[in-house]
N, C-alpha and C positions, 0 to 999 in steps of 0.2 A: 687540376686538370689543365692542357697545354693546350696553348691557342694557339695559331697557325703564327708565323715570322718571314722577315723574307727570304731566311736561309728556307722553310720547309713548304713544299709544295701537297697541297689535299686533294685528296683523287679518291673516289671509290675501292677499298679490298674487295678482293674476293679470291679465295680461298675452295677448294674442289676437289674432291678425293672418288676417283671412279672406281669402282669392285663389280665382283661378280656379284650373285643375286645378294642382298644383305637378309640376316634373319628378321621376318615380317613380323613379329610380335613384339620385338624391340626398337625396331625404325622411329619410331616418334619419338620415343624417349635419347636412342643415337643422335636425330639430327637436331635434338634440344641441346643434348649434353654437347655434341663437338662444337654447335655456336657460341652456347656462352663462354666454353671453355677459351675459343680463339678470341672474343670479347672482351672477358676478361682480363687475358694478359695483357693486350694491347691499350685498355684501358689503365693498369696499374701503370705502365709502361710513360704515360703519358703521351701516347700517340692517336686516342681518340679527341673528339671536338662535342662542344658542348650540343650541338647539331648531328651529330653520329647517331644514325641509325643503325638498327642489324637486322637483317631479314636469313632465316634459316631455311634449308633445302632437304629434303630427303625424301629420296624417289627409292624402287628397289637398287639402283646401281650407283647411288651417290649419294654423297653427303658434300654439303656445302654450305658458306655463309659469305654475304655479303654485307660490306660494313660502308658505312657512306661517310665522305670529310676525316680520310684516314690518314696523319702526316707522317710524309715520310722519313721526316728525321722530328724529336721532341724537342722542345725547348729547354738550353742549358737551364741549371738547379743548381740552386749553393746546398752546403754538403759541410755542415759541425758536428763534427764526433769526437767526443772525448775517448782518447788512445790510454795512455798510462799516467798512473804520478810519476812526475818530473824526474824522482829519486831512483825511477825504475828504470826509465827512457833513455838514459844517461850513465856510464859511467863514470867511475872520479876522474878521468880524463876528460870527457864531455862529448864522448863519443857515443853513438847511437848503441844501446842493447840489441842482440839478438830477438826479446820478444817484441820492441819498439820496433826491428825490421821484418818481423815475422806478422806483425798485426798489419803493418802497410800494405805488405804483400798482398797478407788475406783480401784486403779491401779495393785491392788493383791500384794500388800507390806506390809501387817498388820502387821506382826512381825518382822518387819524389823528394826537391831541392829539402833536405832538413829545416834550413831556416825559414822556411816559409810558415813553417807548426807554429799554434798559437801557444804562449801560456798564460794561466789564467788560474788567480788564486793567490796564499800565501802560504808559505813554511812548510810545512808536513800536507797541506792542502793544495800544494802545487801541482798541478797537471797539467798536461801536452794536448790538444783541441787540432783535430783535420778540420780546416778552414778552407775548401777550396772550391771552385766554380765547375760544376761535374756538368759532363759532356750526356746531352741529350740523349735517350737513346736511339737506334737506326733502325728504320722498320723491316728490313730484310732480315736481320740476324734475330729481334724480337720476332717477328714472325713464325723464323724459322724453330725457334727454341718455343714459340707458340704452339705453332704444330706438332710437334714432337710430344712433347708434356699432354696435348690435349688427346692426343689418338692413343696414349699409353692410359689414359683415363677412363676410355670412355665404357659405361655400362655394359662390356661381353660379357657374357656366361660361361660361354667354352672359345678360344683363339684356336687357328686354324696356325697350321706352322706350311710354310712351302720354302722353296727359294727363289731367287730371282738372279738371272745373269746379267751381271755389271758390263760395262765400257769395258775393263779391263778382260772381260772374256770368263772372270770367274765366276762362281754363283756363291749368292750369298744368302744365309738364313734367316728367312723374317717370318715375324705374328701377327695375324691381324684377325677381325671378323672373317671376313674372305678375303680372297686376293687380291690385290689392288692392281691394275694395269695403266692409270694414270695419273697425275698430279697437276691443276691451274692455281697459279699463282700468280695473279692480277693486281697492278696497282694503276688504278686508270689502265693503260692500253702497255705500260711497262710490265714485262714477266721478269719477276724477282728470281733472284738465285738460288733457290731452294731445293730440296728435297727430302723426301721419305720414304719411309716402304722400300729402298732401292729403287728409288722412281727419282728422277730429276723433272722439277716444274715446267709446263709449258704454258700453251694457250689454247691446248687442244682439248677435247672429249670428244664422247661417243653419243650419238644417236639413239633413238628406238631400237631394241633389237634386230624387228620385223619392219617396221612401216619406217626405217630411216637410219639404216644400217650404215655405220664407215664412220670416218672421221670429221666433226664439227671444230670449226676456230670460234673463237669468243675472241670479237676483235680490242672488246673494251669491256672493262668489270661491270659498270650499268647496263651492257648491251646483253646482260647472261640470261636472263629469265629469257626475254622477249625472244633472243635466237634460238633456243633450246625450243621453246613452242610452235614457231614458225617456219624454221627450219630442219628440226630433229622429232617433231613428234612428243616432246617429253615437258609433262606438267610440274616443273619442279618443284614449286611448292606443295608441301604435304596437304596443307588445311583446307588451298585452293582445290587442289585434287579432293579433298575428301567431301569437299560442300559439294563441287560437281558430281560427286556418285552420288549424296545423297538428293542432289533435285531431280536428275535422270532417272533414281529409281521411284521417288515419286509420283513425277510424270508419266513412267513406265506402266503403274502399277494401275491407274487411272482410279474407277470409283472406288477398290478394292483398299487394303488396307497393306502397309510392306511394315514386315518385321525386322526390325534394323538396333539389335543390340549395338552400344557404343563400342564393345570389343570388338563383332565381325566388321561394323565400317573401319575401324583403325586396323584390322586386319587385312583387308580387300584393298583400302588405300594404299597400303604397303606394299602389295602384290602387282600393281600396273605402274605404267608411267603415262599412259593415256587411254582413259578409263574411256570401254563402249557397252551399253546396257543391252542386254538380249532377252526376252521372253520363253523358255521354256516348257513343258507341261509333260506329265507320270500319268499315268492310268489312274484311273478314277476307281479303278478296285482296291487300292491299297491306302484309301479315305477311310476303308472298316478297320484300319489301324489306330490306336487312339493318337491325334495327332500332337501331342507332345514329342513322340518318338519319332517322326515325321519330319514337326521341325527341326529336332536336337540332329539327326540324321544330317539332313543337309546342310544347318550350319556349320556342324562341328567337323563333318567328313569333306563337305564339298566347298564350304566357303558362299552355297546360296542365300538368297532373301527366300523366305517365303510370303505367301500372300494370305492375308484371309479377306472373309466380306465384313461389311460393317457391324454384322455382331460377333465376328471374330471365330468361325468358323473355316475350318483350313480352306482353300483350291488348289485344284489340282493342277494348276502352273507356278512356276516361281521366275524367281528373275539370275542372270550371271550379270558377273562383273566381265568382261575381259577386255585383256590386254592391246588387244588389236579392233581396230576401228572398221570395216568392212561393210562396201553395200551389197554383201552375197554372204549374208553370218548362216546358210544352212548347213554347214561343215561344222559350225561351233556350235550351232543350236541344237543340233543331230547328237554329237560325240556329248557332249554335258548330257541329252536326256539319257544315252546311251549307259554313261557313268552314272547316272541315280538309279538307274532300275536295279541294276545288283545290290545298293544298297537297303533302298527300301524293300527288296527281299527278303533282307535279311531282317530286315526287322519285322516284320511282317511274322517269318519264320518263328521268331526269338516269342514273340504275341501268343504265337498258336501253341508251341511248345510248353510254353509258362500256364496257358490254362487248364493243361492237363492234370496239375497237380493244385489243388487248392492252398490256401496259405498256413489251412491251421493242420494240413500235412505235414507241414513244414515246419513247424514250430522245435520238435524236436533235434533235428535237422541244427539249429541254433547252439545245439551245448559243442559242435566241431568247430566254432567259427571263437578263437579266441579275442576276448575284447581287452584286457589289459594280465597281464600278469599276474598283478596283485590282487585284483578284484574278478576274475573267473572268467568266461565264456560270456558269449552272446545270450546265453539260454541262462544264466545267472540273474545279467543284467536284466532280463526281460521280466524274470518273478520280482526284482526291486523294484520294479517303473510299476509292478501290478501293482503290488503293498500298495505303495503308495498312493498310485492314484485310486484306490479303493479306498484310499485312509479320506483326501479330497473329497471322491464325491461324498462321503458318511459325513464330514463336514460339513457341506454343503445343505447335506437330505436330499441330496438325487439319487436316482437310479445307479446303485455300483455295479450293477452288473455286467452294464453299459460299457462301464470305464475299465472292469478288468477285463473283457472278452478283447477291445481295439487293444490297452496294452497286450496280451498275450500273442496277438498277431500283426502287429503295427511292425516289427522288424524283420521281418518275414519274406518280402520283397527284395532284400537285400541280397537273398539266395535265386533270384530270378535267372534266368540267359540276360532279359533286358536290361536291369540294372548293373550285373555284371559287365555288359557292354556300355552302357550309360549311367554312371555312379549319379549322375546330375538326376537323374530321373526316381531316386528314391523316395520313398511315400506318393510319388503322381502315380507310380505303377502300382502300388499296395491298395490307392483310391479303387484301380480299377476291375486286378484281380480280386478285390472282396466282394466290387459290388456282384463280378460275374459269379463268385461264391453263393451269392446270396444274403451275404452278411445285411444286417440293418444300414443304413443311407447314414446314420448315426456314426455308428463305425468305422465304416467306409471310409466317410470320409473323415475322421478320426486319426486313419490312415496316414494321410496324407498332411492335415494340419498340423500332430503333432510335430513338428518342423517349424511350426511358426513361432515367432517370427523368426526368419533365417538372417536377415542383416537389420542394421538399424533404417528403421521409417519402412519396413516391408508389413505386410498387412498381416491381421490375428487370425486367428482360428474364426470359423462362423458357426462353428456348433457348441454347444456346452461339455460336450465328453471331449471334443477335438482341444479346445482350452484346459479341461483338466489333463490329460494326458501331457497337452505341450507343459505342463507347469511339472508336473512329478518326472519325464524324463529330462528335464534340466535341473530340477532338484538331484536328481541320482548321478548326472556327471557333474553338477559342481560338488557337491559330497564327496561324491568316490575320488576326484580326481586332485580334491583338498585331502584328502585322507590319506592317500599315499604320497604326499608329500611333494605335491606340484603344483603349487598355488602360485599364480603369476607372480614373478618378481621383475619391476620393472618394465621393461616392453616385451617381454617373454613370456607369451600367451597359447604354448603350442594347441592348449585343448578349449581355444574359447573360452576359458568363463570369463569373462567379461562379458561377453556378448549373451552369455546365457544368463548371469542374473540380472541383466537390460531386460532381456525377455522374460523373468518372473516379474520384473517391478511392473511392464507394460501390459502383462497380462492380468496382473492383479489388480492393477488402477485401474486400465482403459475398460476392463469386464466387470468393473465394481464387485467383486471378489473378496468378500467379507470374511478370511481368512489372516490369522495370526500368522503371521513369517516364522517367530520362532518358535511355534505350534510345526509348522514344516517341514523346519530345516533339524527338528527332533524329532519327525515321521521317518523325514529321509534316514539320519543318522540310525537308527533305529533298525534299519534295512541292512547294516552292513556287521557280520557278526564276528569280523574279525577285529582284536579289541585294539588291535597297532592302529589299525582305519579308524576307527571310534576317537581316539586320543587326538591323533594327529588333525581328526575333523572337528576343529574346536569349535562351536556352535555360536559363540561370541565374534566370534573373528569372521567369521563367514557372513554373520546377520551383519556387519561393519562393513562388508566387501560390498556385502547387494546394494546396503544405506548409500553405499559411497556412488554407485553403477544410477542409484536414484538421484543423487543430488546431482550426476552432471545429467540428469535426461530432463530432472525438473528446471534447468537453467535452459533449456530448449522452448519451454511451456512460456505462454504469456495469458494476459488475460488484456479483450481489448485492443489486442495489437501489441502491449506493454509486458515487455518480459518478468519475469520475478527476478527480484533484487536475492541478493547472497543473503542479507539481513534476513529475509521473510522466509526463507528457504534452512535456513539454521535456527530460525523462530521454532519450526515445525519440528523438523528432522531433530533438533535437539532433546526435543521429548521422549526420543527412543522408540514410536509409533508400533504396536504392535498390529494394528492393519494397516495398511497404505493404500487403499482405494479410495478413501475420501481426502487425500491430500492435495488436491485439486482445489476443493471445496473451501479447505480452512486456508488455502492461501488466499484466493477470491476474498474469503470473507475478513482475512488480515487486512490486505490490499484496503476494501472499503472501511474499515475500520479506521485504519492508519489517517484516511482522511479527516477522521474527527477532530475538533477540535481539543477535545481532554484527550486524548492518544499518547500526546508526546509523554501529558502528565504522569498519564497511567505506565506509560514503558517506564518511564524514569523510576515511580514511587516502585515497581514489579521489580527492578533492577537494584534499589537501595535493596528491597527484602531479602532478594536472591543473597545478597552478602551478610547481611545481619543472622540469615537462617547457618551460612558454609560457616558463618566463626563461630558457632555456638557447638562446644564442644562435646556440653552433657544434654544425654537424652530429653527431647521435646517431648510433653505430654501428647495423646493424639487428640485431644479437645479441651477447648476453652470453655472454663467454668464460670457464668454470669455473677456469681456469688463473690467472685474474685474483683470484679472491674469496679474501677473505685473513681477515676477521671472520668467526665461527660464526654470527653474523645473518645475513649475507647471504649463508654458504654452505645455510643452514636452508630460507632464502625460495625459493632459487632449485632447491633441490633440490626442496620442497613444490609449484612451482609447475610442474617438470618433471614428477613426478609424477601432478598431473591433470592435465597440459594433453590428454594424450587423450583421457580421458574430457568433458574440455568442448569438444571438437572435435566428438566424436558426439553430445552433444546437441544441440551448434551445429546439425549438419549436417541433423537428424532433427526442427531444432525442438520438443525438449522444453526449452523454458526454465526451467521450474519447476525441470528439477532439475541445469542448468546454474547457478543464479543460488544454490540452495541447497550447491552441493560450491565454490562461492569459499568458505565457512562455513573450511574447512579452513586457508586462508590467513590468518585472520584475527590467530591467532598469532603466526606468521612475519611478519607486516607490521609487528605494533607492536613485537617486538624488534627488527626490521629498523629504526624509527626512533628505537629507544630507544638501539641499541648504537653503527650505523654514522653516519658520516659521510657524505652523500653530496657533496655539492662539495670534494672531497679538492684539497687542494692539488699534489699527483699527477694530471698529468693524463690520464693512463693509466686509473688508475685511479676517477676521476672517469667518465669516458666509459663507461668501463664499469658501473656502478653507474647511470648514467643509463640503459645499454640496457637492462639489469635493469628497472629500473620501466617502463620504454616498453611491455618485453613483458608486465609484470604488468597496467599500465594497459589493453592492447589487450585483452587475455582478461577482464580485467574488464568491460571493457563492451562486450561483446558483444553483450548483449542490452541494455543502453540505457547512459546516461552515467549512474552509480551516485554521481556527487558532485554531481550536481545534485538530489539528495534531500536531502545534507550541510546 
C-alpha cells in the first residue's frame, strides 16, 4: 500500500451518482456494492493510505462513497517480469522479435530503449527481465476506470435503457438502474475530469424533492454529509437513516408495542431521504378480522408499522413513514388512512368469503391443484402426508385419528381468496378456518404447525398431532422429491430439503421422539407406488442426507456454554443411531466422561480393538466360551466384563449414560493386562476366535453410547 510523497497530495474522494427513484429493495445492498467496488480499485491501485476510511451513501436518489487520505497520484513501483528466452527475443541479427515487441506493447513498453532489458541466466536458460521504475498510478484516470467497472457491476436485476443528449447535440444510448442526471467527482474541493452515464462530473447535486428542491454545491468532499442534511433536507447515510426511523417509531409507538420486520425497515429506509413519523388509525371493526391479515395487509401493500399492546394484540392505529417532514401532516395522515380502508376491505371481504365453505369441502377440490408432475396432485400428496402420519402416531400409541383428520385438511387453505391473496399466510389461515369449522383445537392448530419449523432456529409445533404431521409432511417432500431425481447437488436446493430434514432431526430431538429414522424414511418410501420413485428414493442415502443436516445442527448445540467437539459428534453419529432424540444426552454424557481420568486409556485400548476386529477377515463367533480362556488376562477381562454387563444393560435400557459410560471405568484394568499378557492372534485357531469374540463383546458394550475410539 502507497504512502503519501511530496510529488502526491491526500484529500478526501468522493464519488456521487444522482438518479431517479432507485429500486427500494435493493438500495442497501447498491450502496454496499458501488463503495467497495470504487474502494477497491483505488486500493489495488495504490492510491489509498493506511488511514483511508470509506463511509458509503444511499438514499432513494443516490449512491455515494467517500474515501478519506485518497492520493492523487501513487507512489512509483519497480516492475521485473520476465519477457522471453533470450533465443526467442532476438534474432541471429540481434535484433528484437516480433513477439519480444508484441509483449512490450502488451505491457505499455513499446518504446522502450532495448538495452535497458535485463538478462539473466545461462545457455538455453537465458531470458530477457523488464527491469523498470513504473509510474504511479493517477487518481482521475483510476478513478475514472473505477467508476466505470463499478456501476457495470453493481447488483441490477433489470437495467433501464434511455438516452441522453451529449455536448455535441447528439443522444446517446445508456443502461442504468434508473436514469442518472448527475455525477460529483470530489477530490478535496478539486472536480476531477470524469465521467459516465453521458454525464460529465461536477460539484453539484440535488436536494429533497419536496422540502429542498433545485441545485446543491458540495464545496469540499468532507463538507458532503453535513451539506446535504443542513442545507438539502437529505439523510445520506442509509444506517443513520434507518436508526432514525427506528427510534421515531419507537417513541411514536409509546407504551404500545411496533412491529418492525428487518425487511420493511430496510425497505421504508429506502423509500425517503428525511424520514417523518405519523400516527394513523382504521376502524375498529375490521379487528374481527384475524390480525395476521391485518398485519401482512399493511406491511406488504402499504409499507405500515403496526402496533400491538403488550400482549400482543393488534390496535387499531399504526404508524407511516414519510418522506416529508410537516407541522400540518393532516393531508398525509388523512390520504394514508384513506388508502388502508380499501384494503383492509378487502381482506376483510376475502375472511367472510372463505367461511362460507368449510375446509373438508374442500379437500376434493385438492386433486385440480397439480403439485409435481411425477408425483400427482395436491389431493395425492395429501393421502401420502395421511399414511404417514397415521403410520407416526400408531408408533407412537396416540390417537391416529387425530393425525389423519389435520392431514386430510391441513392443505386446504391454500384454496382460500386469503391465501391466494397472501401465500405467507398459509396454515395461520387453515388455524383459523378449522377452528370456525369446529375442528378439535388439536387439529386446528395442527393446521397451522404443520409448517414448523419454517427456517432455522424458528419455533416447534406445541401440540403432539401438530409435530407428527410437521414430521410426515417433510418426510413426503423429502421422499418424493428425492425420488424423482432432485436431490440437492451442491448449492442447488430449489425444494428445501435441507431445511426439511433440519426440521425432522429438530423435531425428533428437541420433542424426544422415540422413533426410528429408518423405520420413517421406509413409511415414507412405502407411500409412493411408483417403482421409478421407490429406486431412485434410495433409503440409505437419504438417512445419510438427514445424519449429515444433524451433524451441522449438533455443532450449533453446547453443553455449559461449551460446544461439542467434531470428535464427540462423530463418536455418536458414527454408530449409525437409529433414534436420535437422546443424542443430546450421550454427548453430555461423553463430554463428562472424557474428563475421566481412564478416558484417554479407554478410547485408545476401544480404538486398538476397532482395528484388530476390521482385519480379521473370517467370521467372529458371536460369544466367548469360558471353557476356552487359558491366560489370567483374559480369564480377569472377561470375568470383569460378565460382571457389569447387567448393570450396563439397565442403564442402556433406562438411558442413564453418564453412569453407563462411567462403570466401563472398571474395565479399564482388565484391558491393559488383557494387552499386555495375551496374545490375541494365537496361532490356535481355536483359540484365536475365541479371543476375538471376547473383544467383539467388549467392543459392543463399549460403545453403546457412542464409538469411544473415535476420541483416541
Amino acid at each position: 500500500m502507497s504512502t503519501p510523497n511530496s510529488l502526491s497530495q491526500s484529500a478526501t474522494l468522493l464519488i456521487e451518482v444522482f438518479t431517479e427513484e432507485l429500486p427500494p429493495k435493493s438500495l442497501r445492498r447498491l450502496g454496499t456494492s458501488f463503495s467497495e467496488g470504487i474502494f477497491g480499485a483505488l486500493k489495488a491501485a495504490g492510491l489509498t493510505t493506511e488511514s483511508s476510511k470509506v463511509t458509503s451513501f444511499a438514499t432513494p436518489r443516490r449512491l455515494a462513497v467517500q474515501i478519506t487520505d485518497v492520493l492523487s497520484q501513487a507512489n512509483d513501483y519497480p516492475v521485473r517480469e520476465k519477457l522471453l528466452p533470450t533465443s526467442i527475443a532476438f534474432d541471429a541479427d540481434g535484433k528484437a522479435t516480433p513477439p519480444l515487441l508484441k509483449k512490450l506493447s502488451a505491457l505499455g513498453y513499446a518504446d522502450l530503449d532495448l538495452s535497458t532489458l535485463e538478462k539473466a541466466g545461462e545457455g538455453k536458460n537465458e531470458a530477457l527481465f523488464l527491469n523498470v521504475i513504473a509510474k504511479g498510478a493517477a487518481l482521475e484516470q483510476t478513478a475514472q476506470t473505477a467508476l466505470n467497472q463499478t456501476l457495470s457491476k453493481l447488483p441490477i436485476a433489470k437495467m433501464m435503457h434511455y438516452q441522453v443528449l451529449q455536448k455535441n447535440g447528439q443522444l446517446a444510448d445508456v443502461q442504468f438502474a434508473r436514469p442518472a442526471h448527475r455525477i460529483i467527482a470530489l477530490h478535496g474541493d478539486t472536480i476531477l475530469n470524469m465521467s459516465s452515464l453521458g454525464i460529465d462530473a461536477s460539484n453539484q447535486t440535488e436536494g429533497h424533492r419536496f422540502l429542498a428542491p433545485g441545485v446543491i454545491t458540495i464545496t469540499d468532499a468532507d463538507q458532503y454529509e453535513n451539506t446535504l442534511e443542513k442545507q438539502a433536507n437529505v439523510l445520506a447515510s442509509f444506517d443513520k437513516r434507518r436508526t432514525q426511523i427506528e427510534t421515531q417509531l419507537l417513541k411514536a409507538a409509546g407504551a404500545d408495542l411496533v412491529l418492525m420486520p428487518e425487511s420493511l425497515l430496510d425497505e421504508v429506509t429506502a423509500l425517503v431521504e428525511w424520514p417523518a413519523i405519523y400516527e394513523c388509525h382504521f376502524d375498529e371493526e375490521f379487528l374481527e378480522v384475524p390480525q395476521e391479515c391485518l398485519i401482512l395487509t399493511m406491511q406488504t401493500n402499504q409499507k405500515y408499522f403496526a402496533l400491538t399492546d403488550q400482549h400482543g394484540k393488534l390496535r387499531n392505529r399504526f404508524l407511516v413513514v414519510s418522506n416529508i417532514e410537516t407541522n400540518k401532516p393532516d393531508a398525509i395522515i388523512s390520504g394514508n388512512e384513506r388508502v388502508v380502508r380499501p384494503r383492509l376491505s378487502d381482506a376483510r371481504f376475502f375472511f367472510q368469503q372463505d367461511q362460507k365453505r368449510s375446509l373438508a369441502s374442500r379437500v376434493s377440490d385438492l386433486g385440480r391443484v397439480v403439485y409435481h408432475n411425477q408425483l400427482g396432485n395436491q389431493l395425492d400428496r395429501t393421502k401420502r402426508v395421511q399414511e404417514i402420519a397415521i403410520g407416526i402416531a400408531q408408533k407412537l400409541q396416540v390417537d391416529d385419528k387425530l393425525a389423519s383428520r389435520a392431514a386430510e385438511i391441513a392443505k386446504t387453505d391454500l384454496l382460500t381468496d386469503m391465501v391466494g391473496e397472501f401465500p405467507e399466510l398459509q396454515g395461520i389461515m387453515g388455524r383459523y378456518y378449522a377452528n370456525h369449522d369446529g375442528e378439535s383445537a388439536e387439529v386446528a392448530a395442527a393446521c397451522s404447525e404443520h409448517y414448523m419449523p419454517r427456517f432455522a432456529g424458528d419455533s416447534l409445533p406445541a401440540t403432539q398431532t401438530g409435530t407428527i404431521l410437521a414430521i410426515a409432511d417433510k418426510l413426503e417432500t423429502l421422499v418424493g422429491i428425492w425420488g424423482v431425481g432432485l436431490a440437492p447437488t451442491g448449492d442447488k436446493d430449489p425444494y428445501a430439503l435441507r431445511r426439511h430434514a433440519l426440521g425432522i432431526c429438530r423435531l425428533l430431538l428437541e420433542k424426544n421422539f422415540s422413533l426410528s429414522l429408518p423405520e420413517l424414511i421406509e413409511l415414507a418410501r412405502s407411500q409412493f407406488p411408483q417403482k421409478e420413485v421407490q429406486e431412485k428414493a434410495d433409503a440409505a442415502a437419504i438417512y445419510e442426507f438427514i445424519i449429515d443436516r444433524l451433524r451441522a445442527y449438533l455443532r450449533d448445540q453446547s453443553v455449559a456454554g461449551k460446544p461439542f467437539t467434531s470428535a464427540e459428534i462423530d463418536a455418536v453419529l458414527s454408530q449409525a443411531p437409529a433414534q436420535i432424540n437422546d443424542l443430546i444426552g450421550r454427548l453430555s454424557a461423553l463430554r463428562e466422561f472424557n474428563a475421566l481420568p481412564q478416558a484417554a486409556q479407554l478410547a485408545a485400548a476401544n480404538k486398538r480393538i476397532s482395528n484388530i476386529l476390521k482385519k480379521t477377515a473370517t467370521p467372529i463367533p458371536t460369544a466367548c466360551s469360558s471353557k476356552l480362556l487359558q491366560i489370567p488376562a483374559e480369564i480377569e477381562l472377561f470375568q470383569a466384563l460378565e460382571a457389569i454387563t447387567p448393570a450396563l444393560n439397565a442403564a442402556y435400557e433406562q438411558r442413564q449414560f453418564v453412569e453407563l459410560l462411567k462403570a466401563l471405568v472398571a474395565l479399564s484394568a482388565p484391558i491393559d493386562q488383557f494387552f499386555a499378557d495375551v496374545m490375541v492372534m494365537d496361532p490356535n485357531q481355536e483359540l484365536r476366535d475365541n479371543r476375538l469374540a471376547l473383544l467383539q463383546q467388549l467392543h459392543q458394550k463399549m460403545n453403546l453410547v457412542a464409538d469411544l475410539g473415535k476420541l483416541a
